[in-house]
C-alpha positions as CSV (number, residue, x, y, z in Angstrom):
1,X,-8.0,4.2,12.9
2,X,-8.9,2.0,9.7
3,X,-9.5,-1.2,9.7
4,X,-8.9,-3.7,6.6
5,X,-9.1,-7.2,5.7
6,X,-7.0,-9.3,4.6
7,X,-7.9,-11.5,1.7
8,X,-6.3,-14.8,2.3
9,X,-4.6,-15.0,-1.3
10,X,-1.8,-17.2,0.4
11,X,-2.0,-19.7,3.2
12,X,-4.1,-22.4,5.0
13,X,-7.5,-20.7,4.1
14,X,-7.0,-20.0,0.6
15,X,-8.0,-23.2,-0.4
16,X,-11.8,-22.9,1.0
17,X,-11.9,-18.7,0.2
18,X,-13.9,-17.1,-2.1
19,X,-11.7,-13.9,-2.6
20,X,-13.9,-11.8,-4.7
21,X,-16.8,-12.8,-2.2
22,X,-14.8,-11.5,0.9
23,X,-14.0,-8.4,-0.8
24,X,-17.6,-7.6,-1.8
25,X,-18.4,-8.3,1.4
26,X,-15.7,-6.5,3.3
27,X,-17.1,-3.3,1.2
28,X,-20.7,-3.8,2.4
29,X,-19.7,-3.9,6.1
30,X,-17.7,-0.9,5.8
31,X,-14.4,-1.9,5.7
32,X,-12.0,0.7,4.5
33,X,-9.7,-1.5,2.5
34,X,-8.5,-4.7,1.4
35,X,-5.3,-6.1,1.5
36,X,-3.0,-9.1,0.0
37,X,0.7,-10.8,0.2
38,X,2.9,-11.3,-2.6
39,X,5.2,-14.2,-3.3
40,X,5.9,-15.6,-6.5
41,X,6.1,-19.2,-5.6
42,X,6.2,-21.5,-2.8
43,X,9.4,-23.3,-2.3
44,X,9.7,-27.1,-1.8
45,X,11.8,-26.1,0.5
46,X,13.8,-23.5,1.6
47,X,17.4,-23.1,0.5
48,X,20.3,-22.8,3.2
49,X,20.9,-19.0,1.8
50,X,16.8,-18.5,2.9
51,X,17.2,-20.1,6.3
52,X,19.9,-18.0,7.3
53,X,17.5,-15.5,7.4
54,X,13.9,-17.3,7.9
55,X,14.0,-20.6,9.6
56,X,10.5,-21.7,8.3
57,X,7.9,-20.4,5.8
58,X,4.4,-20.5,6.6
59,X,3.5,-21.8,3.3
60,X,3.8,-25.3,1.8
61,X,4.2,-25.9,-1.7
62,X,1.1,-28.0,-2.8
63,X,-0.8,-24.5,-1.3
64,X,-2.4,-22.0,-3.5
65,X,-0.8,-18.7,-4.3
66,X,-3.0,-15.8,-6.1
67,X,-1.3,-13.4,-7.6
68,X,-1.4,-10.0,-5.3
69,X,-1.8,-7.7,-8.3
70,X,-4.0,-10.4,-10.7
71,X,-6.4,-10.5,-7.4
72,X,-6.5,-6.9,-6.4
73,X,-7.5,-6.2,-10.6
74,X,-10.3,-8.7,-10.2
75,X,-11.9,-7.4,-6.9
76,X,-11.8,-3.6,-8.1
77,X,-13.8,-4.6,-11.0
78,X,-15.7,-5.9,-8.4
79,X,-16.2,-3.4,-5.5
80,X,-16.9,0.3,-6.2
81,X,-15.0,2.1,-3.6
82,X,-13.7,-0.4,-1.0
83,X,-9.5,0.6,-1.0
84,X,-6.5,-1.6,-2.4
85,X,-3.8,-2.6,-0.7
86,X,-1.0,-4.9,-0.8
87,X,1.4,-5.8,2.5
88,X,3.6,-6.4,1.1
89,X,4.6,-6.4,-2.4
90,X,7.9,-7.7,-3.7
91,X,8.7,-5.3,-6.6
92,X,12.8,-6.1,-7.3
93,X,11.5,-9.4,-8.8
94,X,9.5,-8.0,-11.3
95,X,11.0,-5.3,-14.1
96,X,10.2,-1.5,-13.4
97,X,8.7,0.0,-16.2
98,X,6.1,-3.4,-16.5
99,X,5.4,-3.6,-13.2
100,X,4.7,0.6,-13.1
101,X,2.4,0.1,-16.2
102,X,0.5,-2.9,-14.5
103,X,0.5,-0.5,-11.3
104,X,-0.7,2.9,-13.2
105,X,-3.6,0.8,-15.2
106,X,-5.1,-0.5,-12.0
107,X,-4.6,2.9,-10.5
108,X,-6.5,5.0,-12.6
109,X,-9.0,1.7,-13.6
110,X,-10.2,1.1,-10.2
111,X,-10.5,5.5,-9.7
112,X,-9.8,7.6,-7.0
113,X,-7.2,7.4,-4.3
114,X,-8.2,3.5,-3.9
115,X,-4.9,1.7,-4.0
116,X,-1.7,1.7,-1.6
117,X,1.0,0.1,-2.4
118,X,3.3,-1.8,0.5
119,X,6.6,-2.8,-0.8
120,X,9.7,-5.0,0.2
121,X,12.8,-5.9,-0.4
122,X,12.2,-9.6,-0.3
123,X,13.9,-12.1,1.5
124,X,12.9,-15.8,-0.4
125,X,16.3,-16.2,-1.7
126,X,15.0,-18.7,-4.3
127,X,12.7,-16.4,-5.7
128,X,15.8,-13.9,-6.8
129,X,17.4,-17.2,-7.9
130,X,14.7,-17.7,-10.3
131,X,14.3,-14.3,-11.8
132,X,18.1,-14.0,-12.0
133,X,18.7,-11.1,-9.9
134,X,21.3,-11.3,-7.5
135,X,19.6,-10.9,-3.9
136,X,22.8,-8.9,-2.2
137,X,21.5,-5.8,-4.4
138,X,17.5,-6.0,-4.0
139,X,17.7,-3.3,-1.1
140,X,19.8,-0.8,-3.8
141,X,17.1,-2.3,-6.5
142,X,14.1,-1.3,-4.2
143,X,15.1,2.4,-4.0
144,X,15.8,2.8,-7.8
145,X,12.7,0.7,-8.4
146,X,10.4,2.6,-6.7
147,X,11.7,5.8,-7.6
148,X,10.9,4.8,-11.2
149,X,8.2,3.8,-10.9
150,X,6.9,7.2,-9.2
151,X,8.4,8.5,-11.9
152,X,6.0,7.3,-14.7
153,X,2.8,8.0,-12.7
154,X,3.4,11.6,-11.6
155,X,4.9,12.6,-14.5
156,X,3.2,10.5,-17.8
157,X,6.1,10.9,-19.6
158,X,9.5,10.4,-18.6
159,X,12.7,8.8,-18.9
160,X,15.5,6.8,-16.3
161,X,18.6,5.9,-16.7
162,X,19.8,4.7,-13.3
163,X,22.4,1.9,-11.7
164,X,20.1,-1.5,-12.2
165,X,17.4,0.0,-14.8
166,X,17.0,2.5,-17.5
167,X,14.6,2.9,-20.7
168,X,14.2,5.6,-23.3
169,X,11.9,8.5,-23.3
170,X,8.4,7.1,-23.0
171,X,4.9,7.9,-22.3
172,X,3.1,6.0,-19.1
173,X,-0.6,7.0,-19.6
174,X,-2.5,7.4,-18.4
175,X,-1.3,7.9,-15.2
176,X,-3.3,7.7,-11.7
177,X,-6.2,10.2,-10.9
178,X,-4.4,10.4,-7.3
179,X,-0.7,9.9,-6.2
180,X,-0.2,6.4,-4.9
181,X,0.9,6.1,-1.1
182,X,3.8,3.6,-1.2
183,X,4.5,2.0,2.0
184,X,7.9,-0.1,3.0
185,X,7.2,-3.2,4.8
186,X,9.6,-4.8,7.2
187,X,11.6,-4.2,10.7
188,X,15.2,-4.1,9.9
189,X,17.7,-0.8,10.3
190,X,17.7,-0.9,6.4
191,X,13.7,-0.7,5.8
192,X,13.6,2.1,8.8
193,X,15.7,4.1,6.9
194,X,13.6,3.9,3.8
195,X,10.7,4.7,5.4
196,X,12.0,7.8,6.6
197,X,13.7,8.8,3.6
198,X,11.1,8.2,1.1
199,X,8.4,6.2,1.8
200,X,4.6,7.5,2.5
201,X,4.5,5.1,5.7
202,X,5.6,2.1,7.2
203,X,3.8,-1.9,7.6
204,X,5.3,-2.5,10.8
205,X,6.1,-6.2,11.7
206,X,2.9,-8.0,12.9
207,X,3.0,-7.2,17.5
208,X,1.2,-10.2,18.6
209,X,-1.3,-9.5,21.3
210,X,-1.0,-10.1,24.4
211,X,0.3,-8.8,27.5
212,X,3.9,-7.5,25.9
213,X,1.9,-5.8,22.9
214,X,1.9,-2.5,24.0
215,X,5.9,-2.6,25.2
216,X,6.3,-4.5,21.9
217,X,4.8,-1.4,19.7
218,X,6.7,1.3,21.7
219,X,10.0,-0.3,20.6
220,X,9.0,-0.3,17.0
221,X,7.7,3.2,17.2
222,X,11.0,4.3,18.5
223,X,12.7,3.1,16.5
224,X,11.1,4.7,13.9
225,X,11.2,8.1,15.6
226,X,14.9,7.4,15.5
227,X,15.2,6.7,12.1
228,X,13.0,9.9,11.3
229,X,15.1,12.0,13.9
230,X,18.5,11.3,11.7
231,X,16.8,12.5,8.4
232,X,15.2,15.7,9.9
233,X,11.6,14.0,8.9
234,X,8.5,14.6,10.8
235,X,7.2,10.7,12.3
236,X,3.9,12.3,12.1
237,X,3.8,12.6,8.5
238,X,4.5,8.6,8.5
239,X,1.6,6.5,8.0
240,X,1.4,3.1,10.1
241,X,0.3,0.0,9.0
242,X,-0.1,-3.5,11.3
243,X,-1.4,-6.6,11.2
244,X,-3.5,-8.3,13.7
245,X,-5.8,-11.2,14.0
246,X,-9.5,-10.7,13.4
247,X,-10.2,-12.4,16.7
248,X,-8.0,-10.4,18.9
249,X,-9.5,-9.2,22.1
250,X,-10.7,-5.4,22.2
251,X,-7.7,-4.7,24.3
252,X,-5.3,-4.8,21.7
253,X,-7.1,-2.0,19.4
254,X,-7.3,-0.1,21.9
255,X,-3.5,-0.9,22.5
256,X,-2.4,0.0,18.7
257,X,-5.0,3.0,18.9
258,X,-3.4,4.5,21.6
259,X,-0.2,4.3,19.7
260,X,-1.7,6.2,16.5
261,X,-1.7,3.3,14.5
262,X,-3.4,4.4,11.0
263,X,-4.5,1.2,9.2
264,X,-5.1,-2.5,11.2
265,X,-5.2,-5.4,8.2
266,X,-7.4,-7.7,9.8
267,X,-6.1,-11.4,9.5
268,X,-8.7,-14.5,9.0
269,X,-7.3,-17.0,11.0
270,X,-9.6,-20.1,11.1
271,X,-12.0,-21.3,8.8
272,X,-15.6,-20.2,10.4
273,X,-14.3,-16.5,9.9
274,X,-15.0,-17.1,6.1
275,X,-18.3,-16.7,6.6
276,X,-17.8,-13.3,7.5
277,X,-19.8,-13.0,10.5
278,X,-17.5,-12.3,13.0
279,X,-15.9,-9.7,10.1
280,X,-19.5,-8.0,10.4
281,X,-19.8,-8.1,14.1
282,X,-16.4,-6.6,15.1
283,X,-17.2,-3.6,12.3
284,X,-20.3,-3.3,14.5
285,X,-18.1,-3.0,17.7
286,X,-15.4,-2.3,17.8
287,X,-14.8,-0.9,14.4
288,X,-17.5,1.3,14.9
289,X,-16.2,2.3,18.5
290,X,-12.8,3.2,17.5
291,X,-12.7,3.5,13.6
């Protein structure tokens, strides 16, 4: 199992974080990646169309938001080999063929097989709103954006001309020294059947700890084996991605290794853990012990 961090590019911590900082650091402990959110904005508040799906958003609007791609540019010029990795970004809001360019150039900039790329389908309806794209399609956008995008960095050179986007024959180099894993975030019917059609793994809701945890992550798991079972796909070949709080007791690693989780993104969750201390000390332990 690896274990990540996540830089706190969005929330009550982002305020007080030195992002570049954590990531250094992150790298010198050993941690195998790093990781960011995407949104583009934070509502004032959330729109009746948005609370029929979320009731609340963790985020107020006089918060900071760094850019998850902008961030993940500066901290590879930064680190030498600590991974990339974004849970998850929101790629219908942005158009394909600039957002596979952005993609390819940190790709093949930062070397290797450093970045992984989470993806969603979004669900801020005001953020669709504001990009004028019409929110009932961003699940059919998602598929064709993502396929694109694949497109340009395995092949260099390529065309589309597809439902929602198209563009002329055109070069894409240079492309990445190593495919790009592309994870789908998310826990609906809809985002289980991506990931077993053609996604590289899944970022599995968040299982709080806690006595239910392990009943909580068999139910997700199934489902997934479900999903997997109607497409003829092997679940092994699925990489899985959580989140959990830093401070979690040992119990609950041991819980999501027992399940084959792959990745853990680590969350910051109070202030103190900025100073990476307790980041340092559970690579030491448990990290160490089960990594």
């Amino acid at each position: 199992m690896r274990f990540g961090l996540h830089l706190p590019n969005s929330g009550a911590l982002t305020g007080e974080a030195d992002l570049v900082a954590l990531a250094v650091r992150a790298e010198e402990i050993g941690f195998d990646r790093v990781w960011v959110f995407d949104h583009l904005f934070n509502p004032v508040e959330l729109s009746a169309a948005t609370r029929r799906t979320r009731s609340e958003y963790y985020n107020h609007a006089d918060m900071p938001y760094y850019d998850a791609l902008t961030t993940l540019s500066v901290v590879a010029g930064a680190t030498a080999t600590v991974g990339l990795g974004t849970r998850v970004l929101l790629p219908v809001l942005r158009p394909p063929v600039a957002l596979a360019k952005q993609i390819g150039t940190l790709a093949a900039l930062a070397g290797g097989d450093r970045l992984v790329l989470g993806v969603g389908a979004g669900w801020l309806i005001e953020e669709f709103d504001a990009v004028g794209i019409d929110p009932g399609e961003r699940f059919d956008r998602l598929d064709e954006h993502v396929a694109l995008m694949r497109a340009t960095w395995a092949e260099g050179i390529t065309e589309h001309e597809g439902v929602y986007y198209r563009h002329a024959p055109a070069g894409f180099h240079p492309t990445p020294a190593a495919p790009i894993p592309v994870l789908v975030g998310g826990g609906g019917p809809g985002a289980l059947r991506r990931v077993a059609r053609w996604a590289d793994g899944w970022a599995l809701p968040n299982v709080d700890p806690g006595p239910d945890a392990e009943a909580d992550l068999a139910r997700w798991l199934d489902r997934l084996r479900h999903a997997c079972d109607e497409v003829g796909r092997d679940m092994a070949d699925v990489r899985l991605v959580v989140g959990a709080p830093l401070g979690a007791d040992r119990a609950h690693f041991e819980v999501l290794a027992r399940h084959g989780i792959d990745d853990v993104d680590l969350m910051l969750t109070t202030a103190d853990e900025l100073t990476m201390d307790a980041a340092a000390a559970f690579m030491a332990t448990v990290g160490n012990d089960l990594g």
